[in-house]
C-alpha atoms as one frame of an Amber mdcrd trajectory, in Angstrom:
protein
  34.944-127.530 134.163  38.508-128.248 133.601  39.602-128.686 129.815  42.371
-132.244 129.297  43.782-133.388 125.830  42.970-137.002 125.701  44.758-138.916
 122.818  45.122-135.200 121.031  41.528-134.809 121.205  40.501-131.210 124.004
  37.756-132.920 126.234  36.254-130.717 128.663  35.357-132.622 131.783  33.346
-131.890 134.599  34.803-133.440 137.344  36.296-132.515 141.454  39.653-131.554
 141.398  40.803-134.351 143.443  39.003-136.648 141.253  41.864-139.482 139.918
  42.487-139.255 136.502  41.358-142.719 136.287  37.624-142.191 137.035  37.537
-139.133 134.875  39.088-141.740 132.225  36.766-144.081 132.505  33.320-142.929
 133.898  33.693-139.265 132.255  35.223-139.578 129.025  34.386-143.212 128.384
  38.007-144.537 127.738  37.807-147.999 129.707  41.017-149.555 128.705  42.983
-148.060 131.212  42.259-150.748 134.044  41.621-150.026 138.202  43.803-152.480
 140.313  44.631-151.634 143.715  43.347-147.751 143.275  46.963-147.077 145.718
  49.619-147.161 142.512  51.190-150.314 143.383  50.239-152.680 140.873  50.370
-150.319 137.550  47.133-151.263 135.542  46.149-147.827 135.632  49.288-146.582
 133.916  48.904-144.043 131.333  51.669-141.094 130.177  51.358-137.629 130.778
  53.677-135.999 128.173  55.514-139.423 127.406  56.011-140.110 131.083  54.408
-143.285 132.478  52.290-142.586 135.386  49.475-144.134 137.841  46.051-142.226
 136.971  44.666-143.721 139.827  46.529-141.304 142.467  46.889-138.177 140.071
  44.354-135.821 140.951  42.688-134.116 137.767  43.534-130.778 139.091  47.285
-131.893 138.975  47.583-132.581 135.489  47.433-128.998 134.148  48.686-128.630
 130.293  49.901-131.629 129.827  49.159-134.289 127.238  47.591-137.801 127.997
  47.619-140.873 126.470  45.997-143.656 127.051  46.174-147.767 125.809  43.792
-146.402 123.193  45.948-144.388 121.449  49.754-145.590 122.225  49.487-147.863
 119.274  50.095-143.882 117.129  52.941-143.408 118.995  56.536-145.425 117.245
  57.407-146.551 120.657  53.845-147.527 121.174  53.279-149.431 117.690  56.450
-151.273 118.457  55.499-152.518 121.737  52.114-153.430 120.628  53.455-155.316
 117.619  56.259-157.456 119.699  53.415-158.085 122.520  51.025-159.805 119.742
  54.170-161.161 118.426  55.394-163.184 120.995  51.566-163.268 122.600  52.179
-161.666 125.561  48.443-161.799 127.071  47.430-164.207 129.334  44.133-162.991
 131.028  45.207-159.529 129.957  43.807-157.143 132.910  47.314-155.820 133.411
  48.327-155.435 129.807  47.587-151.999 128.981  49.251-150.507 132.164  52.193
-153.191 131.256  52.433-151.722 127.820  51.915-148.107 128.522  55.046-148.414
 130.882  56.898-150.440 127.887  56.258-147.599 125.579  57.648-144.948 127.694
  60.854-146.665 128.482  60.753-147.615 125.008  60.301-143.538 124.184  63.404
-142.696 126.066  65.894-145.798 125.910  65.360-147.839 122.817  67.734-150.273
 123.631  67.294-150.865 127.015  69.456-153.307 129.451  67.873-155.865 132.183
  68.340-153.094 134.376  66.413-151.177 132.481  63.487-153.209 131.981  63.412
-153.911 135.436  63.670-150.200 136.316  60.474-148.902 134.173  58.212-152.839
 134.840  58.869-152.236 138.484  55.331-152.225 140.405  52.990-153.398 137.379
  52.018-156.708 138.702  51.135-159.346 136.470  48.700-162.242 138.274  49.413
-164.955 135.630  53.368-164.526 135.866  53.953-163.461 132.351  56.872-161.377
 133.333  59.114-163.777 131.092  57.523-163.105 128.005  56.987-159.443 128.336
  60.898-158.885 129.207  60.916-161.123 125.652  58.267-158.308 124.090  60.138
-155.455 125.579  63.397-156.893 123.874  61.757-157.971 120.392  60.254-154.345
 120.127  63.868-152.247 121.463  64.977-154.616 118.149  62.961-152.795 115.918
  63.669-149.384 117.507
């Protein structure tokens, strides 16, 4: 049994150590926005932060994770950084088919977190690897912008 705070809420979990995060996510807790891509990290719909750091549960074994907080697309919306990015993406309508979107905003909320104004290179930096099948990369970079406005 290994104890993980979830969204500031202790769930104990019964789950392998190696187990990704993702599954335990999902099929344990029952928190099913966080989305499975490519289950390898490369594409970033699994993206959730572990103490404000934007990371791919799909490779992180439970047993890795320790102390540290999670937070998951249910809950970033709490966060400022969060509730900024999640206002600017319905502001500018972001979503297309929207399977990416929560690893897309969970990484927008951490760089958000730690550079609130952020350059190109910045953007570019933290939205490397979350892939985005319809090609809305335009109007996220717009999102990301709107939302380091409000910061």
């Amino acid at each position: 049994m290994t104890t993980l705070s979830i969204n500031g809420q202790s769930h104990n979990v019964d789950a392998p150590p190696d187990m990704p995060l993702l599954w335990v996510l999902r099929d344990i807790v029952g928190l099913t926005g966080t989305k499975f891509g490519c289950g390898i990290a490369q594409c970033g719909a699994c993206t959730v932060h572990l103490d404000g750091v934007a990371v791919r549960s799909c490779v992180l074994p439970v047993a890795a994770i320790g102390d540290k907080k999670i937070t998951t697309i249910e809950a970033v919306g709490a966060t400022p950084a969060g509730k900024k990015v999640q206002d600017a993406w319905n502001q500018l309508d972001v979503v297309q088919c929207g399977y990416c979107q929560s690893g897309q905003v969970m990484s927008a909320a951490a760089l958000i977190a730690t550079v609130p104004h952020p350059s190109d290179a910045d953007i570019d930096a933290a939205m490397a690897g979350n892939i985005c099948r319809c090609g809305t990369y335009n109007r996220i970079r717009a999102a990301i912008k709107h939302a380091a406005k409000e910061a």
